[in-house]
N, C-alpha and C positions, 0 to 999 in steps of 0.2 A: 565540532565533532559530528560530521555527519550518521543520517538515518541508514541502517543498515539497507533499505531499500532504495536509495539511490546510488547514480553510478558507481562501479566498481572497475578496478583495474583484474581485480582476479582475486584469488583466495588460498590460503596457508591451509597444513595441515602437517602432523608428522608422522613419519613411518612406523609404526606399531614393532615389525618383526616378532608379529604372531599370526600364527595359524586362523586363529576364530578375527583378527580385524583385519588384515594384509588385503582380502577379498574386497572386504566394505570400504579403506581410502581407494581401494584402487578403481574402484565402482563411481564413490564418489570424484574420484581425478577426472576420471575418463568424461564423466557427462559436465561437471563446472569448465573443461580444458573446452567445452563447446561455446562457452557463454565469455569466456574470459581469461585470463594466465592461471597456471596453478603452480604454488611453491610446498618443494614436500621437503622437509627437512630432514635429514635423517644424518644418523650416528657416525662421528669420523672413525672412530676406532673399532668400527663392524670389520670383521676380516674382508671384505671386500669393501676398500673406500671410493673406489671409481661408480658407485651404486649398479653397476653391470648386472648384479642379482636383482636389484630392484625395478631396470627396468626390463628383463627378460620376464619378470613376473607381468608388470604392464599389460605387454604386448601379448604374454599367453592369455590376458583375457580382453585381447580387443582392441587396446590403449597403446594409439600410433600417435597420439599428439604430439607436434614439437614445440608445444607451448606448453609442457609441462617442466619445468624446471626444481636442480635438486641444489639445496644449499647446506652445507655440515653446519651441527647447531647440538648440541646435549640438552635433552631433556628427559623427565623422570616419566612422563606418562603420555596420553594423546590428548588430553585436554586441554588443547589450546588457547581454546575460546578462554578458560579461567585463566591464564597466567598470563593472558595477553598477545602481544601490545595491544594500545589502544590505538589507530592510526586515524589521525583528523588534521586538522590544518590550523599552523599558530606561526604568531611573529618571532622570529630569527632575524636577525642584523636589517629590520624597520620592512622587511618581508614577508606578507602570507605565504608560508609552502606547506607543504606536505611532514609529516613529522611523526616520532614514534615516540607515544607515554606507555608509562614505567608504573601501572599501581602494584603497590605491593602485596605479594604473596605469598610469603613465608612463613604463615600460620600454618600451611601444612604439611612442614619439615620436607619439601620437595624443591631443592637449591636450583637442581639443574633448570625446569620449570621456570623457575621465579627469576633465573637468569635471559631466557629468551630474546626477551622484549632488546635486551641491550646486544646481546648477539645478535640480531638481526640490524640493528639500526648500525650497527659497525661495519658488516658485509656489504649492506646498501651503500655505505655511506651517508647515512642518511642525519637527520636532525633527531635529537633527542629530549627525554625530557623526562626526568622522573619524581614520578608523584608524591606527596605527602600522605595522600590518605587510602588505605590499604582497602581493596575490594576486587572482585572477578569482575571483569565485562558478561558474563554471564546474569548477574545481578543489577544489571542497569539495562535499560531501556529507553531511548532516546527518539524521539522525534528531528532533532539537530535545529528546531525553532524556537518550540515554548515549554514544552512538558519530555520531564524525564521521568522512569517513574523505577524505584530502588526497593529493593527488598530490605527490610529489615536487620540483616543480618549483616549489614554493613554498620550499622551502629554498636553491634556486639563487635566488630573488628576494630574501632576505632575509639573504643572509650578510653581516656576520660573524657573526650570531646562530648560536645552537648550535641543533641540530633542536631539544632541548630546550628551550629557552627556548620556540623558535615554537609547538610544540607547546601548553606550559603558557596562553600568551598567544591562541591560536584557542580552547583549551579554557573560558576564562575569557569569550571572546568570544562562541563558541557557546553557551553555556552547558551544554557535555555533560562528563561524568565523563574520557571517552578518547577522545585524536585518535590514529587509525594512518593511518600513514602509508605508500603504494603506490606501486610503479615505474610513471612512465610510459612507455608503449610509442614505441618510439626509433622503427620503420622501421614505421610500419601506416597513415601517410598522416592522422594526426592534427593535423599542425600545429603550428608554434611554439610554439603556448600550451601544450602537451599537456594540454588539455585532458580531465578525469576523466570528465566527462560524456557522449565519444563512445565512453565503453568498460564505467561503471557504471551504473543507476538504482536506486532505491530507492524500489517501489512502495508500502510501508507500514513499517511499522513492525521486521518481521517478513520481509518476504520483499526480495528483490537480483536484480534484472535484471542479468546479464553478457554481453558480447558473445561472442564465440567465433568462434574463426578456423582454417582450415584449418594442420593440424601440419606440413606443411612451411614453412610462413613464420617470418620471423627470430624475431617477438614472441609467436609461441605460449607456448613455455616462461613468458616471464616475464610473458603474462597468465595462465597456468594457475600461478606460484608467487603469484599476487595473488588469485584462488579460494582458496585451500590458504591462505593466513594467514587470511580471511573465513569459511569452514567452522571454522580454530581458535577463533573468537570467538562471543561471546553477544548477543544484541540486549536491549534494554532488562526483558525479560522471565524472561532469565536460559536461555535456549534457543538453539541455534542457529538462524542463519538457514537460510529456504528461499532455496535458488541456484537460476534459472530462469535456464538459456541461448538468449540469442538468435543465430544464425548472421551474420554481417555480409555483407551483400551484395558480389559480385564487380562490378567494373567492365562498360562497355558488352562490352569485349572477352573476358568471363567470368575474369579474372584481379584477384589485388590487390596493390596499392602495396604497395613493401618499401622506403618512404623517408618521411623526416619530412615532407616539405613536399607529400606525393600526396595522392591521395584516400580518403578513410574513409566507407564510405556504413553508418553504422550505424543500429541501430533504437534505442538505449539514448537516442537525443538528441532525447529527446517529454516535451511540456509534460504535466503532471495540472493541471488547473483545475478544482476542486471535483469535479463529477461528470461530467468528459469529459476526454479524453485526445489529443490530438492525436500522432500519430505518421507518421514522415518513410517515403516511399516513394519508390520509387527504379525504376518503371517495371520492375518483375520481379517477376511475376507469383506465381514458386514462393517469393519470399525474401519477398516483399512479405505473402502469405497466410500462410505463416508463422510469420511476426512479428506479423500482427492476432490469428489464433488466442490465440498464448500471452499477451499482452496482453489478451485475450478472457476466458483459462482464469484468467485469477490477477489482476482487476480487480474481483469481485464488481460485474457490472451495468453497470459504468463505461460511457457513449456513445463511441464508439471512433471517430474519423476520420483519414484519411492523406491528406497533405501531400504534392507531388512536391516532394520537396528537392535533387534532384539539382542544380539551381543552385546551391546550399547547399554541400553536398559538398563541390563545387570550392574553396572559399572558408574550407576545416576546419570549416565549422556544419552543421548540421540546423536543426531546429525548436526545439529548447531554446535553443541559442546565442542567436537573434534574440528572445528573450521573457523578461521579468522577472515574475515573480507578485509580485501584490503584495496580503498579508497581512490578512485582516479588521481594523476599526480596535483592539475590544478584542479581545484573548488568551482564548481559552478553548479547552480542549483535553479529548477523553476518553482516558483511559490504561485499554485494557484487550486482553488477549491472547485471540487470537482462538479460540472454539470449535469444532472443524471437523472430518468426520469422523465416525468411528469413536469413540463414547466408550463410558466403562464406565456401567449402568446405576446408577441412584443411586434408583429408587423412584418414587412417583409426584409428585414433589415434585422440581426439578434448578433449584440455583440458579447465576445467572449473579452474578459479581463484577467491580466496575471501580474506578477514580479517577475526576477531573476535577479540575481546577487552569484558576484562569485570573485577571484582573484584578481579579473584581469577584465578589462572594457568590453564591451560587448558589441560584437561587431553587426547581429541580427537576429530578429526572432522571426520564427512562422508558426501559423496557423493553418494547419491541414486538417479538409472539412471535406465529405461526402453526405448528399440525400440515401433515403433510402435505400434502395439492393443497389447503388451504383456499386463499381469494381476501386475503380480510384479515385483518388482524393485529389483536390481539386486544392491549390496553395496562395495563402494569401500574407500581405505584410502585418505584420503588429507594432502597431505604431508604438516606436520608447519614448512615451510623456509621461511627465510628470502628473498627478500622483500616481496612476495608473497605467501598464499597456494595456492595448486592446489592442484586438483586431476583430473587421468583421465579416459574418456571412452574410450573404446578399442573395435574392430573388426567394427569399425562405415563405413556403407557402402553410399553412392550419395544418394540412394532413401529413407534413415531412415526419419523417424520422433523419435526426442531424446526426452523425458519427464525428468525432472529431479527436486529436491530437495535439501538441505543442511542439516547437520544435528552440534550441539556445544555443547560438552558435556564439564564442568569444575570440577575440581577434589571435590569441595565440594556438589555434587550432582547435582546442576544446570543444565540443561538442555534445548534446542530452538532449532526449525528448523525453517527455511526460505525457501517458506513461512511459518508463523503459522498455517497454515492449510491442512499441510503436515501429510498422505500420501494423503488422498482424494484431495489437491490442489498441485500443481506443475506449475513449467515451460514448455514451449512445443518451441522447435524451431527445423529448416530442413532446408535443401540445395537450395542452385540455381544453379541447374543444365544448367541453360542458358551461366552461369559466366565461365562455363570452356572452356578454349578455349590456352593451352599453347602454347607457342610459343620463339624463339629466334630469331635472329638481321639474323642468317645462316638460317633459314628455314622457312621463312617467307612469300617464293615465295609458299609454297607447299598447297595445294587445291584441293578440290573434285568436283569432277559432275557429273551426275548432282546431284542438293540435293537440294531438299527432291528425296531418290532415291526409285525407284519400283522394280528393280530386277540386275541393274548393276551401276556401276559409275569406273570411271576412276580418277587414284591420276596425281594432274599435277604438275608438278614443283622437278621432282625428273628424276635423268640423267642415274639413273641404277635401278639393279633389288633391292628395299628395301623391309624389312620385315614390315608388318604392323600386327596388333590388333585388336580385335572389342571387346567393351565392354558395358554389359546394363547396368544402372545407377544405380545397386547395386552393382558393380564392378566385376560382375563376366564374366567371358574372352567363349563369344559365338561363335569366330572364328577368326581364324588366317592362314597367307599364304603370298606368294609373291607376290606382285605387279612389274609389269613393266612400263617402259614409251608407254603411247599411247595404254596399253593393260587394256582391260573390267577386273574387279573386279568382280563377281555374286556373290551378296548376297545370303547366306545358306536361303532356301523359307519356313525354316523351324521359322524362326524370325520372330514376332509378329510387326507389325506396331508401333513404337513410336522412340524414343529420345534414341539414342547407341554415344558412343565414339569410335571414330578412333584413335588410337595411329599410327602411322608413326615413325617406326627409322631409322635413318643412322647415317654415322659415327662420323656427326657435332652435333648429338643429338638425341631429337624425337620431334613430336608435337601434340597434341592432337587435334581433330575435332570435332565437335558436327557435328552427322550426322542422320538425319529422315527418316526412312524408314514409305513410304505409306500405 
């Protein structure tokens, strides 16, 4: 079951045929119809079944797509995302394909709804499969590796099973290692379903959008002890996650719901499709900028657009409630943790390492890498060995700044970069040139002075005449000569003030020195 942040072919939604949401799918049609297909379902038995009204509404607001497609489907409400399907990839006749699960939904006397999942996988023709154990895809949360993580409220739908069993039986179904399980927030205006999704997201792999809410409200504590079990855990990579807090918008009256059935205006309830992101806004300006910012800070590139959901709100959804992604046809995925930052210098040679896994053989992968302000990226092979690929970058000097990309091509045309929003998003990480500082057990006595130096310094700890180095932090070699014991070094006056390496050799070795000129 893949992560909602990997590839997609496109995304579901169903036609409302109201005043206050008709605006809002056709808002969202228009900007997902840019990133990938859209399917709008709507009603056979509307007096108009050719949807001719539904797409003259469209186009009165903009929406010329012809990748938006209309399939006839009955359902009770727009809540998609809860009735499903689930679409992920499962064995059919000794086959990985594409396929649509069936959890059940019938707790909330909404038939048409909880029929969906099967209507659709009929019209596709597709693979089916329906579930044993009753829950919303809104209440799950799936990384598609190792951690899934389930609202509570799944174990009230499923009793008399033991959490354990449900646990075992989602794990099996997601296909992740570990399902934890999280209290949902009782009085924060979530709604019936308590739905996971108006209080977690899960940008990648690695990082967790959380809501956050002012600490005089009832469900502070117990969304800050559901942080605090999430910080105890590791993501697929064997790292903690990054926690990125979103503040939840207050009501029109600057206030928030302290009851199940109010209103919850979060930012955690935004679709990712491919390389854009749709996220709900709520007519406030300070919450609203906000929440694009840090969607902004931690999307690498992503196209970022906001939704007025406030109609939504009222009804316990946002943007995510009303929208099902739906899965590229074959599976292929890249598994690789992300480079970012601050790293240690490795030479002029830094290799990057990943997986891939998917249905079908893998015909090639690349590595796409830029220095610096370059414009474009420069393409390299990644070698497929065992146990690791790699691939690497080459001529990398102390002072680069590296940009980089993936790229997973598989022989039945299938295609993914990581990020998805690659070439315009990438990775960025660069040196700490504070970190170097070599040294051995023999030349440990050897040191400079003075330093930070202005025009001379002296090497102390060396018995005869050594050959020393000077080098700026892009490795290129600005001066060189003999040093003696107890004799001045003059710096060439022709160096710029900043951060140089000393290399010192003798015959025990060499050592390198961070050295400052004024």
């Amino acid at each position: 079951m893949p992560a909602e942040y990997e590839k997609n072919e496109g995304v579901m939604l169903t036609w409302p045929y109201s005043a206050d949401m008709d605006s809002v799918v056709a808002e969202i049609s228009g900007y997902a119809a840019e990133s990938g297909d859209v399917w709008l379902i709507f009603n056979p038995d509307s007096t108009v079944t050719d949807t001719s009204d539904i797409r003259a509404f469209l186009q009165s607001t903009g929406n010329n797509h012809n990748n938006i497609f209309f399939i006839p489907g009955y359902s009770n409400t727009v809540l998609i995302r809860e009735y499903g399907p689930m679409i992920g990839y499962g064995v059919f006749d000794q086959l990985l394909v594409r396929y649509l699960g069936d959890p059940v939904f019938d707790a909330y006397n909404r038939p048409a709804d909880d029929s969906i999942p099967k209507q659709l996988a009929d019209y596709w023709q597709s693979d089916y499969a329906a579930y044993s154990l009753a829950f919303e895809p809104g209440n799950v949360l799936t990384d598609g590796e190792k951690n899934a993580f389930v609202s509570d409220a799944i174990l009230e739908e499923n009793l008399p099973m033991s959490e354990e069993e449900i646990k075992q039986q989602l794990a099996q179904l997601l296909n992740v290692s570990e399902v934890t399980t999280l209290q949902a927030p009782q009085k924060s205006g979530g709604g019936p379903m308590k739905s996971l999704d108006m209080f977690m997201k899960l940008l990648d792999s690695e990082t967790m959008l959380i809501t956050e809410i002012p600490d005089t409200l009832p469900d502070y504590n117990l969304i800050e002890n559901n942080v605090s079990i999430i910080q105890g855990m590791t993501n697929t990579y064997e790292s903690p996650y990054k926690i990125v807090r979103v503040q939840a918008a207050p009501l029109d009256n600057g206030k928030y719901d302290t009851t199940l059935n109010g209103e919850l205006r979060s930012y955690t309830n935004a679709l990712i499709l491919n390389n854009l992101i749709l996220i709900p806004s709520y007519n406030n300006p300070q919450y609203d900028s906000a929440a694009f910012h840090l969607y902004k800070d931690n999307t690498y590139g992503m196209t970022i657009r906001m939704i007025d959901a406030t109609k939504l709100s009222a009804i316990h959804a946002a943007v995510h409630t009303i929208t099902k992604e739906k899965p590229q046809e074959h599976f292929l995925r890249i598994n690789h943790k992300k480079i970012e930052n601050t790293q240690d210098y490795q030479g002029e040679e830094y290799t990057i390492t990943c997986m891939a896994n998917g249905d079908d053989v893998l015909d090639n992968m690349w590595l796409y890498y830029r220095f610096n302000d370059d414009t474009s990226f420069q393409k390299t092979t990644i070698h497929l060995v065992c146990p690791t690929y790699y691939g690497v970058i080459e001529n990398v000097h102390l002072s680069d700044t590296i940009h980089y990309y993936l790229e997973a091509n598989a022989i039945n045309g299938t295609t993914v970069t990581y990020p998805l929003s690659a070439p315009q998003g990438y990775f960025s990480f660069w040196f700490d040139v504070t970190a170097i500082d070599e040294t051995n057990e023999f030349l440990s006595g050897i040191s400079i002075a003075p330093n930070p130096v202005s025009g001379y310094f002296k090497i102390k700890g060396i018995g005869k005449r050594e050959y020393f180095e000077l080098f700026d932090v892009g490795g290129r070699k600005v001066q060189e000569g003999i040093a003696e014991p107890g004799r001045k070094v003059h710096l060439d006056q022709s160096l710029k003030p900043g951060l140089y390496l000393l290399k010192v050799s003798t015959d025990q070795g060499y050592r390198t020195i961070k050295l400052l000129k004024q």
